[in-house]
C-alpha positions in Angstrom: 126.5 51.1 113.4 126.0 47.4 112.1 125.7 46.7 108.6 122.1 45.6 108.9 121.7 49.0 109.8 120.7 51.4 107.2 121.1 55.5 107.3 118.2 57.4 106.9 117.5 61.1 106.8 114.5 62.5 109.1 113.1 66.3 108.1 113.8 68.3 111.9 110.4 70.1 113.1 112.0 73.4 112.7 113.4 72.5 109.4 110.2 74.9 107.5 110.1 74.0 103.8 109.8 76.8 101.3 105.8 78.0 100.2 104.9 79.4 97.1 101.7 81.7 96.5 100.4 81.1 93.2 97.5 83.6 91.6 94.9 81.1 89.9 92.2 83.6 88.5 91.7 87.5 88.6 87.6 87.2 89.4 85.2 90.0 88.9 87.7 92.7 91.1 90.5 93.1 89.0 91.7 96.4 90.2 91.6 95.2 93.7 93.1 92.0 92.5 96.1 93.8 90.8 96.6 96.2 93.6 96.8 93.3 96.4 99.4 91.9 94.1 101.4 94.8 94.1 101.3 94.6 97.9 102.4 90.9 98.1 105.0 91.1 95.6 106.3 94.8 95.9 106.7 94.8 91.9 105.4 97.9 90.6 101.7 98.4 88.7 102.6 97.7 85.9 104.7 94.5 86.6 101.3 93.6 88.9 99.0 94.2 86.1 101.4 91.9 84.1 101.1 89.4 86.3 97.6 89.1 87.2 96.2 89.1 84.1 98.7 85.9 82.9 96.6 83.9 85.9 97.6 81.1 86.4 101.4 82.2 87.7 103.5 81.7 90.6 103.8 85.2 92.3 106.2 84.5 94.8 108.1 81.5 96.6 110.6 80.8 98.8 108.4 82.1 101.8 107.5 80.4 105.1 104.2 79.0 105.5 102.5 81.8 107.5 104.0 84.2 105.2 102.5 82.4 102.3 99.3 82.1 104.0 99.4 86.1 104.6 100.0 86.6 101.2 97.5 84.0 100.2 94.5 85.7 102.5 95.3 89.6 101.3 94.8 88.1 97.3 91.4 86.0 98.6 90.3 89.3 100.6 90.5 91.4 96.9 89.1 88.8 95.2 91.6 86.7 93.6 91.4 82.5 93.5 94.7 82.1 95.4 96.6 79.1 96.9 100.0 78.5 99.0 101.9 75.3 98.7 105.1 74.1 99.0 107.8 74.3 96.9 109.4 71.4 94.9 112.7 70.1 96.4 115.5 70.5 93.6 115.7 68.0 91.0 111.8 67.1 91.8 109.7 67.7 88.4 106.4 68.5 88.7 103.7 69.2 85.7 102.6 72.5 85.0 99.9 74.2 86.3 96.4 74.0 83.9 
């Protein structure tokens, strides 16, 4: 390698960054809503209940990207305003959610 040369990092294809699934808003279904978060998280009723009703919250993360799109469409199905992205790399900041 010359010195003109500089090193530089590429991200492989199979390299899958970690998802998140966040819960944005109950909706009208909040029983459904709480149950489909039990399912996705495996946290008991009461730790679901917890959880949906302080909307907006990060339910889970370190998931792949269908995983967090699974978990994503079984919230939209009972009613919930869901979403799935990915995760901050370490060190990145990012502002809170509204």
């Amino acid at each position: 390698m010359s010195d003109e040369e500089s090193t530089g990092y590429d991200t492989l294809l199979c390299d899958d960054p970690s998802h998140e699934v966040v819960l944005l808003d109950c909706g009208p279904r909040e029983t459904d809503v709480i149950l489909a978060v039990r399912k996705v998280t495996g946290q008991s009723l009461w730790h679901s209940r917890v959880l949906a009703r302080r909307a907006p919250v990060t339910l889970v993360g370190g998931l792949s990207a269908y995983r967090a799109q699974s978990a994503v469409a079984v919230l939209l199905s009972a009613g919930a305003r869901a979403e799935w992205r990915q995760e901050p790399e370490p060190g990145e900041r990012t502002a809170p959610s509204p």
